[in-house]
C-alpha positions as CSV (number, residue, x, y, z in Angstrom):
1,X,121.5,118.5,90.5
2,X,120.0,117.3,87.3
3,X,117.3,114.8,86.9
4,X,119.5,111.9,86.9
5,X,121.6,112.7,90.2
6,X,118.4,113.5,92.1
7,X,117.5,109.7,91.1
8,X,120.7,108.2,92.4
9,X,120.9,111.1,95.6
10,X,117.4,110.0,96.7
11,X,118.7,106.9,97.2
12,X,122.4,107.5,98.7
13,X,121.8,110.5,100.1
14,X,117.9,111.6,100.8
15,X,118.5,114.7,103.1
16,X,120.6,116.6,101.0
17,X,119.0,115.4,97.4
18,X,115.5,116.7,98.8
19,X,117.1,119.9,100.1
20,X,118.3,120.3,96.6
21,X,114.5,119.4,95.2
22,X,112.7,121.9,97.2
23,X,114.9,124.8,96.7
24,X,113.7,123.7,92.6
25,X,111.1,121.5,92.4
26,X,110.1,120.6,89.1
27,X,106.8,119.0,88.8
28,X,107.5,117.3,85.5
29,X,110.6,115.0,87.0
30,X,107.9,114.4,90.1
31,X,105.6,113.5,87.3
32,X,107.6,111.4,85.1
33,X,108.9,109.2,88.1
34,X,105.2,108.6,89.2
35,X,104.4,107.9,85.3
36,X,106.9,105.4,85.4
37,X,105.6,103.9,88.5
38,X,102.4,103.5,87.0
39,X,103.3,101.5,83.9
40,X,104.9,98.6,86.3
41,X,101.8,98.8,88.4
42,X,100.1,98.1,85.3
43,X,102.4,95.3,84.3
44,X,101.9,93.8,87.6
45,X,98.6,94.1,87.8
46,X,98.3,92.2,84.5
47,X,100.7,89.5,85.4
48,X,99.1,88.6,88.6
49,X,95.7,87.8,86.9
50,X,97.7,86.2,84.5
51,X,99.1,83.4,86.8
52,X,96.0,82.2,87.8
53,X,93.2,80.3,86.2
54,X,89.8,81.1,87.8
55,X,87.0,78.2,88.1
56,X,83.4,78.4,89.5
57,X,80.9,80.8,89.2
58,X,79.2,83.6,91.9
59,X,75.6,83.9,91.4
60,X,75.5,82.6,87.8
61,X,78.1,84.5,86.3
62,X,80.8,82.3,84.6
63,X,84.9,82.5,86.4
64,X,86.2,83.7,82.8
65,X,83.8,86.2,82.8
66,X,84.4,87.1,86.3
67,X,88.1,86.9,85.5
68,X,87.7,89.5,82.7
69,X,86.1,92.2,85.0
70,X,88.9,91.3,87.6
71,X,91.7,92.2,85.6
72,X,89.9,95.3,84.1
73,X,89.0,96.6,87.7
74,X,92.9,95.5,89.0
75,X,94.5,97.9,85.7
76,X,92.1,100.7,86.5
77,X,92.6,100.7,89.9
78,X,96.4,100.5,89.6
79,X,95.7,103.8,87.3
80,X,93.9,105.4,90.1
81,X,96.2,104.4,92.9
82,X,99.7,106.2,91.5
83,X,97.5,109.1,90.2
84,X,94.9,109.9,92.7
85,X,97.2,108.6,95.4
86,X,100.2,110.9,94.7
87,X,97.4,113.6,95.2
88,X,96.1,112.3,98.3
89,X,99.0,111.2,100.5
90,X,100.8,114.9,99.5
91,X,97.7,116.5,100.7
92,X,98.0,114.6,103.6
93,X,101.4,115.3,104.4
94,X,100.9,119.1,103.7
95,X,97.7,119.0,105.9
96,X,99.6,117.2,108.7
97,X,102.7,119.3,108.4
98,X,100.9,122.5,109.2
99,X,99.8,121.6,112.4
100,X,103.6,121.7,113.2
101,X,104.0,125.2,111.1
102,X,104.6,123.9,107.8
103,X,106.5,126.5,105.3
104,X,106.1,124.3,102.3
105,X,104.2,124.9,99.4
106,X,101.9,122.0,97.8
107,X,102.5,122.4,94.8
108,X,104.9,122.3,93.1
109,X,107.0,121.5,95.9
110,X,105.5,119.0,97.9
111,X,104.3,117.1,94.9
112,X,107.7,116.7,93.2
113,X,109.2,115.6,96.2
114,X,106.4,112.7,97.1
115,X,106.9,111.9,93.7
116,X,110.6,111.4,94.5
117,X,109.5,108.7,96.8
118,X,108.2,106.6,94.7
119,X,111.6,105.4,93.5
120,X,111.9,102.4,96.1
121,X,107.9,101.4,95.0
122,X,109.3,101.3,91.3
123,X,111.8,98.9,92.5
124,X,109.7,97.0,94.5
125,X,107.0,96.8,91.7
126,X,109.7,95.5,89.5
127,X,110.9,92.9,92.2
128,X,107.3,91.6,92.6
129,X,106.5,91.1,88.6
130,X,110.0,89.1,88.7
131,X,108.4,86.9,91.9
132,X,104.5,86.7,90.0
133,X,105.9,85.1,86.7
134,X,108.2,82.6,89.5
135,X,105.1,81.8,90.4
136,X,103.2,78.4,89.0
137,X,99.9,79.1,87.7
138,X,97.6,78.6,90.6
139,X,93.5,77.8,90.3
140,X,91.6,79.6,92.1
141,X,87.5,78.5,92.6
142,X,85.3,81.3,93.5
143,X,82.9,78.7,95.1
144,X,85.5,78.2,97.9
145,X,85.4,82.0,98.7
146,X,87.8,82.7,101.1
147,X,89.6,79.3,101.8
148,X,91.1,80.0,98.0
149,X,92.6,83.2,99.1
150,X,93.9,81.7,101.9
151,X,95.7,79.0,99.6
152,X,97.0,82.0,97.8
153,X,98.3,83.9,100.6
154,X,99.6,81.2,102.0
155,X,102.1,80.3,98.9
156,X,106.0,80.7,99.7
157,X,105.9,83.3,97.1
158,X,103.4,85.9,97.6
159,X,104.5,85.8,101.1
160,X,108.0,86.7,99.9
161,X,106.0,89.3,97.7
162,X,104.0,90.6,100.8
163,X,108.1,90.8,102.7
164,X,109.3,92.5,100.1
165,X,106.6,94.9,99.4
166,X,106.5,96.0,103.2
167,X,110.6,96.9,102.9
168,X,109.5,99.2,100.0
169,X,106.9,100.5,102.3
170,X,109.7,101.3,105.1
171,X,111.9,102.7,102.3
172,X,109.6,104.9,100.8
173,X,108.8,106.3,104.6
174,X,112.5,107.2,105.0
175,X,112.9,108.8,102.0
176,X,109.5,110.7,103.2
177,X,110.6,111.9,106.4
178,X,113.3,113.8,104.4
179,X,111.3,115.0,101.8
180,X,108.9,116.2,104.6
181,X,111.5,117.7,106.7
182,X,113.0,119.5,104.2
183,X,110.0,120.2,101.7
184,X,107.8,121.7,104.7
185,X,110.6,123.3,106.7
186,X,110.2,121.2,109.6
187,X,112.4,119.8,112.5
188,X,113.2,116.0,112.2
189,X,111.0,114.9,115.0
190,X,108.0,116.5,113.9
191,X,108.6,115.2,110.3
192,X,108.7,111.8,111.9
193,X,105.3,111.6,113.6
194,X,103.8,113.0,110.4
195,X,105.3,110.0,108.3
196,X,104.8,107.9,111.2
197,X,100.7,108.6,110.7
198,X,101.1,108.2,106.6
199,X,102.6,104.9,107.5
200,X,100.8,103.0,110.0
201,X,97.9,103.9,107.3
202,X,99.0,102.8,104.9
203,X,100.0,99.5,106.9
204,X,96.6,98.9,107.5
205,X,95.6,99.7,103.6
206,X,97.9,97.7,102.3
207,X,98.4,94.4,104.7
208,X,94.5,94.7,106.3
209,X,93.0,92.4,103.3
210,X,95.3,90.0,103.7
211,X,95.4,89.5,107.2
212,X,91.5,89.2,107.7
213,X,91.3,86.6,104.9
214,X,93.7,84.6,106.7
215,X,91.5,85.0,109.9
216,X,88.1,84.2,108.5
């Protein structure tokens, strides 16, 4: 399969398309779709800080000032996410994997196929920028603390955002559990519990901000 067809088979038909990917893995496809990832993160990062204007002050330091720094820390961080993360969650799928007898090699194998999954978060990235510029420009006072994230979270919007960016999560875990089971040589079952762990960690990354600002 060329680059192209591994695109479209990851997402019609993941088993074989990954079976096809480990038998030649080619870091720089792995890289390029992760690359590509990064640059909407980046985009969405931006736009989200872009949507709302920031009032107040914390501890003498002025909301545009504050607002600045924000938006600096969000685009760095989205940086370090796709980069470091692609690092990290294929360690920890190799790691895990070996406790059932793993046969897969990091890298390159395991690396260009996690970097295969990130197709669906490249959609779902896309999706999200669409739903933030939908989104009215919203003031947010950082003298109200957390009662102005809850106003935020609790916009029809971002919790369509939030919906949508949980499907890409489920998405990205069944393109995983293929990637897994045919990247570390393992049966289907065992492949599931070690996406099953990935997941339910990442569910509690992801969603555990938001659900303890809406219960403070």
């Amino acid at each position: 399969m060329n680059f192209i067809e591994r695109i479209t088979g990851m997402i019609t038909k993941p088993d074989e398309t990954t079976k096809d990917i480990a038998k030649e893995p080619r870091i720089e496809e792995g890289l390029m779709i992760v690359g590509i990832y990064m640059i909407f993160m980046i985009l969405a990062a931006y736009f989200s800080f872009s949507r709302v204007k920031y009032t107040g002050s914390i501890q003498g330091i002025e909301a545009s000032t504050l607002a600045l720094y924000m938006m600096l820390v969000g685009i760095v961080g989205a940086i370090a996410t796709v980069l470091i993360g692609w690092l990290i969650v294929t360690g920890i799928v190799h790691i895990l994997s070996m406790f059932f007898g793993a046969e897969g090699k990091f890298y390159p194998g395991m690396m260009t196929l996690i970097g295969y999954t990130a197709i669906p978060l490249i959609i779902v990235t896309i999706i999200s920028i669409v739903l933030t510029l939908m989104t009215p420009v919203t003031v947010y006072d950082f003298s109200q603390g957390t009662q102005a994230a809850k106003s935020a979270y609790s916009n029809p919007i971002t919790i369509l955002n939030t919906i949508v960016t949980l499907l890409g999560s489920i998405w990205t875990a069944y393109m995983m559990v293929y990637a897994v089971k045919n990247g570390e040589k393992l049966e289907m079952k065992s492949a599931l519990i070690v996406v099953g762990v990935l997941f339910i960690g990442n569910l509690l990354l992801t969603f555990g901000s938001v659900i303890l600002s809406l219960l403070i």
